[in-house]
N, C-alpha and C positions, 0 to 999 in steps of 0.2 A: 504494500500500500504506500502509496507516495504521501507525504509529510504534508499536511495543511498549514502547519502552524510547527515553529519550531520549538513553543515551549508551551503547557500548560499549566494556569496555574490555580490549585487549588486551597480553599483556604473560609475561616468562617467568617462572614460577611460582618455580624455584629463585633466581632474580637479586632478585625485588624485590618477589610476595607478602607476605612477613610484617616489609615497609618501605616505601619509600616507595606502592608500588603500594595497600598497604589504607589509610594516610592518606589518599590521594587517594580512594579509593572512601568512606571513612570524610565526608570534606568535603563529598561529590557527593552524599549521601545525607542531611547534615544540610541542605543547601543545598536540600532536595526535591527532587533532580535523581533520577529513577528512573534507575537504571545498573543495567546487567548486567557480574557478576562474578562469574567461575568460582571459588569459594571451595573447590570439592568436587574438584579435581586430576582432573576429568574427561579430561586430557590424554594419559592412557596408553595410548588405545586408536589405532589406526593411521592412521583416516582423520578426519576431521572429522567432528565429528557433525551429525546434520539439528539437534537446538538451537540450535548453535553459529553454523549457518547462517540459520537463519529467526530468533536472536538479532542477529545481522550484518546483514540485512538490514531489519529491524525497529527499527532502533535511529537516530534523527536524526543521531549524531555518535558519530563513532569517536574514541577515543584511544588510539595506542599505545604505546607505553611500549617504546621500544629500549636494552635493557642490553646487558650482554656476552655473553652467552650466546642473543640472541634466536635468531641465524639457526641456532643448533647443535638447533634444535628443527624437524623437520620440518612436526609441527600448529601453529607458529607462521607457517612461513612458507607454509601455506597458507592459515590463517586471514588473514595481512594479503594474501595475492592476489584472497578473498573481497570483502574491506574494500576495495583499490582495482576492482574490479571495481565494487561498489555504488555509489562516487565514481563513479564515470562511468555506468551506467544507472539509476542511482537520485535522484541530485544528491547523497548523502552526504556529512556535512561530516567531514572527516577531519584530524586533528591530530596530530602525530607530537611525540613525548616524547622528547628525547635523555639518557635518565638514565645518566651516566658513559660515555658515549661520544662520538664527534666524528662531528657528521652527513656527515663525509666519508668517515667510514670508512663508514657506512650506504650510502652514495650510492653511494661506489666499489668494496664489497667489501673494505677495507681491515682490517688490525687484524684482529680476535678473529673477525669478517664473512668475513674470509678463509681465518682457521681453520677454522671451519666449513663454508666448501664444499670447503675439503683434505678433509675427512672424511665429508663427503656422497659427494665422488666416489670415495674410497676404501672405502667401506662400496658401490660400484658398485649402489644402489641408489637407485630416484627420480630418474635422470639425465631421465627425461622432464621433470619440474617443473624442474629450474634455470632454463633461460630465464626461465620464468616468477614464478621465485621473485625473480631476479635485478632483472627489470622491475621488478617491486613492488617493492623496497628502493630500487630507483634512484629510480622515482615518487615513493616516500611523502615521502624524504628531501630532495627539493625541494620540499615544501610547506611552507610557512610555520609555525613548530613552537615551543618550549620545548626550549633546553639546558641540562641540568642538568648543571654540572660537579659533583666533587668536593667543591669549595670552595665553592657556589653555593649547596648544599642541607644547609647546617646548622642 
């Protein structure tokens, strides 16, 4: 499949859209780097969208941007299941962003990662995607990545 887009970036719209997330898009675009970025809060709708999909698989290199609130977002954590799915049938190069959080909480489910699935299972909805959403945060989160602490991104 030929490359649409050379980078995609995914990341949670209330956490780090209108901060760090649009600098970096902001840099990728002065840089000529074509990137896809949902700037239009397309996220409201339940499922992923086919854009969202044939933008993910279209795109040479994923970036995703794990804040505090990633895993509280359902179409997040199907979109990064998408994104490792494509790592491994596509060769996609994937890059995981630790912005204000510790890749161990990502890895482990730890932290605000753990909040979030108290309230996925409590909401007793989507209990089929855990595994799977689970996988992907454990996967992504041993790849070799960028932690942005606190202190790191001023």
């Amino acid at each position: 499949m030929a490359s649409s887009y050379d980078v995609f970036l995914s990341f949670r719209g209330v956490d780090t859209r209108n901060n760090f997330t649009s600098h970096l898009y902001s840099k990728l675009v002065s840089s000529r780097i074509f990137t896809f970025f949902d700037d239009n809060e397309l996220r409201r709708g339940e499922d992923i969208s086919q854009s969202f999909i044939t933008a993910i698989e279209g795109s040479r290199i994923s970036l995703i941007v794990f804040s505090a609130n990633y895993a509280s977002s359902k179409w997040c954590l199907d979109e990064l299941v998408k994104i490792m799915e494509c790592r491994k049938t596509l060769g996609q190069t994937v890059f995981p962003i630790f912005y204000r959080v510790e890749p161990s909480d990502v890895r482990h489910q730890t932290g605000s990662f753990a909040e979030a699935f108290v309230k996925h299972k409590a909401a007793n909805r989507h209990a089929e995607n855990v595994p799977r959403w689970r996988a992907a945060l454990h996967e992504a989160a041993n790849l070799s990545g960028f932690h942005l602490s606190s202190t790191t991104d001023r």
